[in-house]
Backbone as JSON, one array per atom type, in Angstrom:
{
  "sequence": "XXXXXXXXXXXXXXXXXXXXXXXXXXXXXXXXXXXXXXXXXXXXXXXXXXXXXXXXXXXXXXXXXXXXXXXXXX",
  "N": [[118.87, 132.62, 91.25], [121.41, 130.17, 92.24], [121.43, 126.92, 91.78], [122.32, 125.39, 94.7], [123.7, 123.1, 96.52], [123.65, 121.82, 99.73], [126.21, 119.8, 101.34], [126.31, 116.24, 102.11], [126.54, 115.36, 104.18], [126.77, 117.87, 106.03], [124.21, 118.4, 106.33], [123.19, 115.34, 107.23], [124.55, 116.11, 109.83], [123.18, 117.98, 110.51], [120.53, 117.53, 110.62], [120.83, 115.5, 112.63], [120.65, 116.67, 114.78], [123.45, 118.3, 115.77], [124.28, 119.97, 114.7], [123.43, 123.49, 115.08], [120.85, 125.69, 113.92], [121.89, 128.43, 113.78], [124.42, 127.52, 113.92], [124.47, 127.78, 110.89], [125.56, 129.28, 108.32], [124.55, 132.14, 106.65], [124.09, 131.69, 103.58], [123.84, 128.76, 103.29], [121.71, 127.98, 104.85], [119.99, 129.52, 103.12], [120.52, 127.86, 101.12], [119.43, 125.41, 101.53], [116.5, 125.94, 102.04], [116.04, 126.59, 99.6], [116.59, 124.48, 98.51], [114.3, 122.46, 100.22], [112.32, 123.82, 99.1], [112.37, 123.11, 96.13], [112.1, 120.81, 95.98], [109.55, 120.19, 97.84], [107.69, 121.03, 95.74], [108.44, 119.6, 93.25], [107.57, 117.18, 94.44], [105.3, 117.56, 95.15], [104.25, 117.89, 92.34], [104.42, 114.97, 91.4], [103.36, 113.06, 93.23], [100.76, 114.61, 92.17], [100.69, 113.57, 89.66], [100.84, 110.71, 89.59], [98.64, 110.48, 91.18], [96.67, 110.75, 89.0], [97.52, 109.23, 87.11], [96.36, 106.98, 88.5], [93.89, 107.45, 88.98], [93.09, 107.25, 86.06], [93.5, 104.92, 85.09], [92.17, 103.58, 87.0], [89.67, 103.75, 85.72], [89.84, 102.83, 83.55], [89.27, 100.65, 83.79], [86.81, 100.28, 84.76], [85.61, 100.71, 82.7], [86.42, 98.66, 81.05], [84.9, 96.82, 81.96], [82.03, 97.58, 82.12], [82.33, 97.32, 78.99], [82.34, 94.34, 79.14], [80.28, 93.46, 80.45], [78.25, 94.02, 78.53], [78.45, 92.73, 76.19], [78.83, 90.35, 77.22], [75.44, 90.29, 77.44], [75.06, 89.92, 74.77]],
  "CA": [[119.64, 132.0, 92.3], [122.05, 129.29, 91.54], [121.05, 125.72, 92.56], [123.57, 124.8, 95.37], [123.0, 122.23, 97.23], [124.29, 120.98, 101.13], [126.72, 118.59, 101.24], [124.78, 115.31, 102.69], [127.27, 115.28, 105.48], [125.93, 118.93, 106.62], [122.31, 117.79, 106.24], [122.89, 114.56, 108.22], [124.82, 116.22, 111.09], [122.31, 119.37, 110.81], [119.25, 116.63, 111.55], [120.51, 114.72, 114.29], [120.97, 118.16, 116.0], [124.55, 118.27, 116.12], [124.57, 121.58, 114.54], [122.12, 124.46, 115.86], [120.66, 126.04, 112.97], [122.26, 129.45, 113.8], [125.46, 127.83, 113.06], [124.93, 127.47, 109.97], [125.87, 130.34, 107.55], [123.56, 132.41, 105.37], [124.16, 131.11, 102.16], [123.78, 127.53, 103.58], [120.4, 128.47, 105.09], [119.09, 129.65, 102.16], [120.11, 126.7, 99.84], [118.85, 124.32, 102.17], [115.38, 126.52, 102.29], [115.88, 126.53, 98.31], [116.39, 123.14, 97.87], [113.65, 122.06, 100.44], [110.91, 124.33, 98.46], [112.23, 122.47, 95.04], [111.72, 119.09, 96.54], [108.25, 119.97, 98.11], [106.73, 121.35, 94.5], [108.25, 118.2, 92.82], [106.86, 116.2, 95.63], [103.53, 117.91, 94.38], [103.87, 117.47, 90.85], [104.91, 113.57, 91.31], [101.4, 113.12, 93.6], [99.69, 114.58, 91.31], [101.1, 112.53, 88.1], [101.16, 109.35, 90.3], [97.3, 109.67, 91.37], [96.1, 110.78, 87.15], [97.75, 107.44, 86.71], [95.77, 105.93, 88.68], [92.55, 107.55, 88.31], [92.84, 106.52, 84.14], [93.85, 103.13, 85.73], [90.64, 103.26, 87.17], [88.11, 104.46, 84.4], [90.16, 102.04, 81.93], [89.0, 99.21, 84.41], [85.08, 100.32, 84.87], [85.08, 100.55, 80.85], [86.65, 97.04, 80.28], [84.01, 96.31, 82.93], [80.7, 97.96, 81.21], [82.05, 96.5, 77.92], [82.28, 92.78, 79.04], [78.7, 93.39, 80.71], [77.96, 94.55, 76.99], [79.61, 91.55, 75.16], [77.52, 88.74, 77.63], [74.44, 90.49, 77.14], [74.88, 89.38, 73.22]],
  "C": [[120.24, 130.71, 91.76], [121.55, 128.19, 92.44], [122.31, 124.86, 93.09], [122.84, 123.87, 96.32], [123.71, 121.65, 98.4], [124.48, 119.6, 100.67], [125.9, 117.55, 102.33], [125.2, 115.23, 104.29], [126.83, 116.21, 106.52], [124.83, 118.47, 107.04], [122.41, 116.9, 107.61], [123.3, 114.94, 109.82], [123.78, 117.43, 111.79], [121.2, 118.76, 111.68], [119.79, 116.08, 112.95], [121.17, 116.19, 115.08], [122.34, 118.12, 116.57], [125.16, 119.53, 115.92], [123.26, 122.16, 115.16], [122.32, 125.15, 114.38], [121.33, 127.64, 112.39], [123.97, 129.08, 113.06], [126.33, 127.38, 111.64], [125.25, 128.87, 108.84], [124.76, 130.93, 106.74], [123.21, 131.81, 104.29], [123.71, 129.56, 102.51], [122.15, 127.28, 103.91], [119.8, 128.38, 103.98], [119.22, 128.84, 100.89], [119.78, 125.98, 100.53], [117.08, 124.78, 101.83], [114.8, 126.16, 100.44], [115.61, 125.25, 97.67], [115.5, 122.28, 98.16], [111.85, 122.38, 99.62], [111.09, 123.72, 97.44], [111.55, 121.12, 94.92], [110.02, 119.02, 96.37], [107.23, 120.26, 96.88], [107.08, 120.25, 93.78], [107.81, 117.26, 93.35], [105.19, 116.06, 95.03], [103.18, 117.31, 93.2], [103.43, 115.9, 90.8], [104.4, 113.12, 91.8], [100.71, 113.21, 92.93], [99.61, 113.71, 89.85], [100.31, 111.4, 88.4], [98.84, 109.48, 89.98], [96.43, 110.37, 89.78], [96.24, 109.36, 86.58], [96.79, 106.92, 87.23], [94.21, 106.16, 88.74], [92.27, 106.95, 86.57], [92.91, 105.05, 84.47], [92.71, 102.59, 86.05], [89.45, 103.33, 86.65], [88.66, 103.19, 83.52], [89.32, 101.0, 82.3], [87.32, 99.13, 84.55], [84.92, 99.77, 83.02], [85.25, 99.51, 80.31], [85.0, 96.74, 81.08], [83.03, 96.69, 82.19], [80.81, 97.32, 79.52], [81.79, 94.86, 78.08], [80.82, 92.71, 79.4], [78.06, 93.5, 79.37], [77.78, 93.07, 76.44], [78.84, 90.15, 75.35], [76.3, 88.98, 77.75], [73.85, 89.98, 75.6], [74.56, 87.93, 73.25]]
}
C-alpha cells in the first residue's frame, strides 16, 4: 500500500465534525486508518526507546551511587 497521507485541512475539518465520516471516500478512510496504525506503532517504539533511556539513566545513577559508598569507605 502506498503511504498517502490526508491533507491536514481534511483531518482538521474531519475532527471538529464538520465532515461525517461516511463522507469521506474509501481511499481516504483507509489512509487515514493507515496512517493512524503507523503513528500508534511509532508511538510504541518511541515509549519504549524513551523509558530504556531512562531505565540505564537509572542503573548508571545507583552505580555512581554504590561506587561513591565504595570510595568513602577507603
Amino acid at each position: 500500500m502506498k503511504n498517502r497521507v490526508i491533507d491536514d485541512h481534511v483531518l482538521e475539518t474531519f475532527v471538529a465534525q464538520k465532515y461525517h465520516w461516511k463522507s469521506l471516500n474509501h481511499d481516504q478512510q483507509m489512509a487515514m486508518a493507515v496512517e493512524l496504525m503507523r503513528h500508534r506503532y511509532m508511538e510504541r517504539k518511541l515509549y519504549n526507546f524513551i523509558e530504556s533511556v531512562i531505565e540505564d539513566k537509572q542503573a548508571w545513577h545507583k552505580y555512581r551511587d554504590l561506587l561513591v559508598k565504595e570510595v568513602s569507605k577507603l
